[in-house]
C-alpha positions as CSV (number, residue, x, y, z in Angstrom):
1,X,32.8,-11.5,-17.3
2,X,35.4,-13.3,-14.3
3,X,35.1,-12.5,-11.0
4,X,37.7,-14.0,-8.6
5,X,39.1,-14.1,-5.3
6,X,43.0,-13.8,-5.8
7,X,43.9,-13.7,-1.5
8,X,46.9,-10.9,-2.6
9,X,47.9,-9.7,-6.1
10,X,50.9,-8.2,-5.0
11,X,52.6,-11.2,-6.1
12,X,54.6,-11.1,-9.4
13,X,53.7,-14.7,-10.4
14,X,50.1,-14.4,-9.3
15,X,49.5,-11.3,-11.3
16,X,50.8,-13.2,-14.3
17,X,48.5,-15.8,-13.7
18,X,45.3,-13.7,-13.4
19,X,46.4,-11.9,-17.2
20,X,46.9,-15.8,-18.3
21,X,43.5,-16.7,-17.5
22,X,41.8,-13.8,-18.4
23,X,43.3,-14.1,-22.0
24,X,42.3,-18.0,-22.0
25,X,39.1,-17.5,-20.7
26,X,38.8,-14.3,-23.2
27,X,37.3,-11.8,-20.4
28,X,35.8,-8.5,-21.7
29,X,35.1,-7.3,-17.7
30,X,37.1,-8.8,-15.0
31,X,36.7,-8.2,-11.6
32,X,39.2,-9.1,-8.6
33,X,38.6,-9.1,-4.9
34,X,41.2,-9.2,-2.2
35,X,44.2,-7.4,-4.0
36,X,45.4,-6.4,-1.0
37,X,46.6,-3.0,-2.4
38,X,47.3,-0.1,-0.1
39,X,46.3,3.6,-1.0
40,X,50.1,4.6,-1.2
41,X,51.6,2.7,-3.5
42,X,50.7,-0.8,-5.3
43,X,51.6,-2.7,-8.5
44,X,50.3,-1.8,-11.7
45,X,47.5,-3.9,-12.7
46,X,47.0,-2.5,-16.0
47,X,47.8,-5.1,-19.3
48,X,47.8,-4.2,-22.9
49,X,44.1,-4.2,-24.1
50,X,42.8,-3.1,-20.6
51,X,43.8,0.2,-20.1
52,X,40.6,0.8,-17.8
53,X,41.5,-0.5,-14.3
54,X,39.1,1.2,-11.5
55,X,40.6,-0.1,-7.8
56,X,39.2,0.4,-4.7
57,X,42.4,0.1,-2.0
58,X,42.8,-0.3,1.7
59,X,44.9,1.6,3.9
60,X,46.7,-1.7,4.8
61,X,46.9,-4.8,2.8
62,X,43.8,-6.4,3.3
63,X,40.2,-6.6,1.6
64,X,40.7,-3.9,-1.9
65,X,38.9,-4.6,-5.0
66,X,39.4,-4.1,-8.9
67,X,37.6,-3.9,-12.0
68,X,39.4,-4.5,-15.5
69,X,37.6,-3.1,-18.9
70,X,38.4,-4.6,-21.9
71,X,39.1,-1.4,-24.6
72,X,37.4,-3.3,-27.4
73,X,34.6,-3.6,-25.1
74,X,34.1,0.0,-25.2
75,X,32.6,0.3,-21.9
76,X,31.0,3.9,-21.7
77,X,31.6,4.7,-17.7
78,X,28.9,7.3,-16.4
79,X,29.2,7.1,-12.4
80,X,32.3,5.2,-10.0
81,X,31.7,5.1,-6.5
82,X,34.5,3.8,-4.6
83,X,34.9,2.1,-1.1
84,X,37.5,3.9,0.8
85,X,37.6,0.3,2.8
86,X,38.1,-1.7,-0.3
87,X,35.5,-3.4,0.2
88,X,33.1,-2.2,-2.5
89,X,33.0,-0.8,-6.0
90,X,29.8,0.7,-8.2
91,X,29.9,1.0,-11.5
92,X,27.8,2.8,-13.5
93,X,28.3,2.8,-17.5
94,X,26.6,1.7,-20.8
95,X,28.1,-1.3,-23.1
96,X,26.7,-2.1,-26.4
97,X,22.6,-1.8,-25.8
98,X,23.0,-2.6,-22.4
99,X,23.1,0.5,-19.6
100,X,24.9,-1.7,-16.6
101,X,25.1,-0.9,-12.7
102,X,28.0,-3.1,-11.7
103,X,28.7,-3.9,-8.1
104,X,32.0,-5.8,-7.0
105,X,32.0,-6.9,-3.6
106,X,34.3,-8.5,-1.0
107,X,31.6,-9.0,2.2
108,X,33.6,-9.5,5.9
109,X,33.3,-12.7,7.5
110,X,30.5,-11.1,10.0
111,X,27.4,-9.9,10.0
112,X,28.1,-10.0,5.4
113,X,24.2,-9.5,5.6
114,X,23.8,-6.0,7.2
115,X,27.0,-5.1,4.6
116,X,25.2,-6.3,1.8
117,X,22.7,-4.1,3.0
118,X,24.1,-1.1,2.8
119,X,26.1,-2.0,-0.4
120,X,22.6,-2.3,-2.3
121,X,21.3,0.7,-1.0
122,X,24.5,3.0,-2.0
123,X,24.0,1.1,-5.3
124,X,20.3,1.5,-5.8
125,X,20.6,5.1,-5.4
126,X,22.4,5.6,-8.6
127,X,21.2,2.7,-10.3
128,X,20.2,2.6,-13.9
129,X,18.9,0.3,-15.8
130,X,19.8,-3.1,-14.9
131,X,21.7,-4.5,-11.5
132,X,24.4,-7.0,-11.4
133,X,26.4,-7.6,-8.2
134,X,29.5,-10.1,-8.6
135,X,32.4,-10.7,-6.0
136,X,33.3,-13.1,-2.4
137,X,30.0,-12.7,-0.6
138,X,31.5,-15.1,2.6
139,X,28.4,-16.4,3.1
140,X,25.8,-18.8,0.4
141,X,22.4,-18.8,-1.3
142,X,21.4,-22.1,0.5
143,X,23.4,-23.8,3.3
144,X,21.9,-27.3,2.4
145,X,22.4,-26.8,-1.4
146,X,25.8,-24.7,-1.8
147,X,27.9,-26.2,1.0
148,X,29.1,-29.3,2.7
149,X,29.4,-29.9,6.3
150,X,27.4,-31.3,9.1
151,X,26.8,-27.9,10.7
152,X,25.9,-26.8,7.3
153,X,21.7,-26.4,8.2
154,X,21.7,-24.5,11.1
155,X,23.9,-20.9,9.5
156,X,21.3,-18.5,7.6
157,X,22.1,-18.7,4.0
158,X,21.5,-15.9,1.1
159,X,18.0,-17.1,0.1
160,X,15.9,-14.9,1.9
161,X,18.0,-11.9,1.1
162,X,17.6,-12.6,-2.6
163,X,13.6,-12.8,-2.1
164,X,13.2,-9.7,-0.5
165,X,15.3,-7.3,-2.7
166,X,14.5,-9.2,-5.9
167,X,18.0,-10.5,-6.4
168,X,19.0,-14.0,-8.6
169,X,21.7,-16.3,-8.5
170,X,22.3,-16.4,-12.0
171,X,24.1,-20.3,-11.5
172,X,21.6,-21.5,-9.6
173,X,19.1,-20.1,-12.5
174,X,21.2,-21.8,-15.3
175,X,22.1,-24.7,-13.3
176,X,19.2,-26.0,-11.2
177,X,20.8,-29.4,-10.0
178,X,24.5,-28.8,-9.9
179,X,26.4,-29.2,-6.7
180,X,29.3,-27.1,-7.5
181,X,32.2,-25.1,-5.2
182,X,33.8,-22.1,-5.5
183,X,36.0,-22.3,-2.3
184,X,37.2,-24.8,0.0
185,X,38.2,-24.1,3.8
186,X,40.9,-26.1,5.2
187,X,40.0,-25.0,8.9
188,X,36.7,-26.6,8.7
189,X,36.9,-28.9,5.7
190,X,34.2,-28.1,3.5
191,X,33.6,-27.0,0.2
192,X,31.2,-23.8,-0.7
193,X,29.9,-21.4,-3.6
194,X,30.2,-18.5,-1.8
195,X,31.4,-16.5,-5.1
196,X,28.6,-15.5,-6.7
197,X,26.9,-13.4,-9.7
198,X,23.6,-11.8,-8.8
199,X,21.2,-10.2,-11.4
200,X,18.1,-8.3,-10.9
201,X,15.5,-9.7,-13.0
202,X,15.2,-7.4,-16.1
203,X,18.3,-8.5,-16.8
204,X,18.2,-12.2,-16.4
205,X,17.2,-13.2,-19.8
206,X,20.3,-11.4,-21.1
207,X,22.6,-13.8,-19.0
208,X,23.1,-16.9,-21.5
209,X,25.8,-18.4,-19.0
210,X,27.3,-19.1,-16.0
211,X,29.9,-21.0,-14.5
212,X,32.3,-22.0,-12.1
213,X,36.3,-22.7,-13.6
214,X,38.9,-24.5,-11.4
215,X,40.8,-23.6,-9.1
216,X,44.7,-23.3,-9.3
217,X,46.9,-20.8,-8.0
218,X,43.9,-19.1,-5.7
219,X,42.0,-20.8,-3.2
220,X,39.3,-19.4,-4.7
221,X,37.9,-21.1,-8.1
222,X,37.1,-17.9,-11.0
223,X,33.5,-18.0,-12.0
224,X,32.3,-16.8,-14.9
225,X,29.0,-15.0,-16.1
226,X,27.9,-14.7,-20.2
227,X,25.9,-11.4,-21.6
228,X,24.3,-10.8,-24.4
229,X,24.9,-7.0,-25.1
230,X,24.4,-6.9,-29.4
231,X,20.6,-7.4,-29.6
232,X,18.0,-4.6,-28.9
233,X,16.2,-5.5,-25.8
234,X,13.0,-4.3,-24.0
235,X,13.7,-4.8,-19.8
236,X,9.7,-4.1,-20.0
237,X,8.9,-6.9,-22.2
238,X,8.3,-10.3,-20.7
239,X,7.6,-14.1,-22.8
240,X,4.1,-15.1,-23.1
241,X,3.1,-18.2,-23.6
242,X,0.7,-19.3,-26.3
243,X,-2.2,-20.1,-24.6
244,X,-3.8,-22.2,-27.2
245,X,-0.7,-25.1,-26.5
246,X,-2.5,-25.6,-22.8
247,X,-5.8,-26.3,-23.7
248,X,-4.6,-28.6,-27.0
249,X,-5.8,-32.0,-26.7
250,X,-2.3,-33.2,-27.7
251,X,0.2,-30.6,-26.3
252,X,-1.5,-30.1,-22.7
253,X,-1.4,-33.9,-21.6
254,X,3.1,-33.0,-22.8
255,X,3.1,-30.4,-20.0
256,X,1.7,-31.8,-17.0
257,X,4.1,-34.7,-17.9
258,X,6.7,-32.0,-18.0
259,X,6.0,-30.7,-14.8
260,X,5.0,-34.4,-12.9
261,X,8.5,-35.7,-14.2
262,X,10.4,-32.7,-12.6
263,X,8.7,-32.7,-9.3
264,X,9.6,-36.2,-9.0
265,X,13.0,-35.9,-9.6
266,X,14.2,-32.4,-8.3
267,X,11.6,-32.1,-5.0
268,X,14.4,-34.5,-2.2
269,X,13.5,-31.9,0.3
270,X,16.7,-31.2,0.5
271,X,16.6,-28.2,-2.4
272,X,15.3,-24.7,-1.0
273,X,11.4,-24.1,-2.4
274,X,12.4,-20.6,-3.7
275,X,15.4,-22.5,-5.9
276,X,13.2,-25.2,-6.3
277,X,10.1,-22.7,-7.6
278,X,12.5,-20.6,-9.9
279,X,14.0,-23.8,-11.8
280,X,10.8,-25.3,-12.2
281,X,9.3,-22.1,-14.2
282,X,12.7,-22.6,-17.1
283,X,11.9,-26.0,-17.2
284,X,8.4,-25.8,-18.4
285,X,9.0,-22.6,-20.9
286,X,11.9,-24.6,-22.2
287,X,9.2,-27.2,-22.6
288,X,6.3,-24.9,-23.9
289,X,8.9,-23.3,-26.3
290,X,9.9,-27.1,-27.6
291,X,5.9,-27.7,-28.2
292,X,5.4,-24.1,-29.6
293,X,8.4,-24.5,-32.0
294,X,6.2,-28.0,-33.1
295,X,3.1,-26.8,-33.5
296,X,4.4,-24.1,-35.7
297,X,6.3,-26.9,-37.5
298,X,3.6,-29.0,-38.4
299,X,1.1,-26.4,-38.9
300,X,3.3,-25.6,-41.9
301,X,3.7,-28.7,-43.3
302,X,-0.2,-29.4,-43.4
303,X,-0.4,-26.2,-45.3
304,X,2.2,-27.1,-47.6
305,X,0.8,-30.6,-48.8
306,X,-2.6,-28.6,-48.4
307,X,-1.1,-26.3,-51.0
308,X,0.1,-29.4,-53.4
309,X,-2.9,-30.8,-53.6
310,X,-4.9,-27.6,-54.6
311,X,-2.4,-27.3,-57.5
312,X,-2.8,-31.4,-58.6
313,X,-6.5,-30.6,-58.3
314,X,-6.3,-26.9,-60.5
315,X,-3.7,-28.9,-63.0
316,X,-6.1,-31.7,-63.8
């Protein structure tokens, strides 16, 4: 998936270079705020291979946003509920396992709380299955953390938000300690991530990546979010640990180590607890998966030569 900020698409030449690096970047679901297309008549946005184009227009040229659908994606739309704004659009369909609620958002400039608001409740009543919102949210997860600026600490960020309605930031999930921006403001001369993906948390484990690309002919950078949609998958069904690797003489002294080391480094007091608290939970599965996936290794090796000798001892 590509969600970007193009600031006008009405533009021969920036159209062109939206298909360009939606090809590059080989986009199954794109989706495009500020096209700045009017109700009565605007460009066609269709290319060859997306036929599906869902837009959401304006009655002047300002805010409007789009979703693009692959066809080989074979995106099975249920529900569209459109913004007569164009500041919203809710998606509703099924793609491969997966039964999607998509939400592509442009937020205003003020008050993009009480918007997002109302946006999530519109979209949580015809919901199903799994959430993901994607689009310019004007405003960041954490004003220390996702922006630069001397002002930057005293302007609410997204954090809270997120903890209350159960909401990720599926960057900040895959990349704990990366300081990287999706926009840059000439006026006040700072950088920010203030386009976003945000999963609920069933669907999390089915994001596998996300990313920010650079930014050319936009001011906005695209950013980019990775699902798996092939493999069956329970939303119900959480990991467990195996228990036995915490009270193992050698594998339990491993993941307080684990756990000590990334304290140390990633707790500057700069980093917001929630971010902080979220990170810290991959890090040590990564690590209890690592030990698990030895354990396992060497249990099988011991019954292996265990094996070979039983064999020497019935040959002789």
């Amino acid at each position: 998936m590509m969600s970007i900020n193009t600031k006008g698409l009405n533009s021969p030449y920036k159209r062109a270079s939206l298909w360009r690096d939606v090809c590059s970047s080989r986009t199954d679901i794109l989706c495009v705020q500020e096209t700045h297309f009017v109700h009565t008549k605007h460009p066609d946005l269709s290319r060859r291979g997306f036929s599906t184009i869902l837009l959401a227009n304006s009655s002047r040229k300002k805010a409007g946003v789009a979703i693009a659908l692959k066809d080989s994606l074979g995106f099975q739309i249920e529900e569209v509920l459109k913004d007569t704004e164009g500041r919203y659009i809710i998606l509703v369909g099924m793609v491969g396992s997966v039964t999607l609620t998509l939400v592509n958002v442009y937020a205003p400039n003020k008050s993009p709380i009480r918007f997002l608001n109302k946006i999530l409740k519109k979209a949580r009543s015809i919901q199903k299955r799994h959430l993901l919102i994607c689009g310019d949210f004007n405003i960041v997860p954490d004003r220390n953390f996702d922006s630069t600026g001397s002002n930057r600490s005293h302007a609410p960020g997204l954090g809270r938000w997120l903890r209350e309605n159960q909401l990720y930031d599926t960057f900040r999930c895959l990349n704990a300690n990366s300081r990287e921006y999706s926009f840059y403001s000439p006026r006040h001369k700072t950088f920010s991530r203030i386009d976003l993906f945000l999963s609920d948390r069933p669907l999390l484990p089915r994001i596998c990546k996300s990313t920010i690309g650079v930014t050319s002919w936009s001011d906005h950078a695209p950013i980019f979010c990775a699902i798996v949609k092939s493999q069956p998958f329970n939303s119900q069904r959480s990991w467990s640990n195996n228990v036995f690797l915490l009270r193992h003489r050698y594998y339990n002294p491993l993941t307080k180590a684990t756990i000590e080391e990334y304290f140390s480094f990633n707790d500057t007091g700069d980093i917001n607890t929630f971010t902080l608290w979220q990170a810290h939970k991959a890090t040590v599965r990564g690590g209890l998966l690592k030990q698990s996936s030895h354990f396992k290794k060497s249990r099988e090796t011991k019954l292996t030569n265990l094996l070979k000798e039983a064999a020497k001892l019935v040959a002789k």
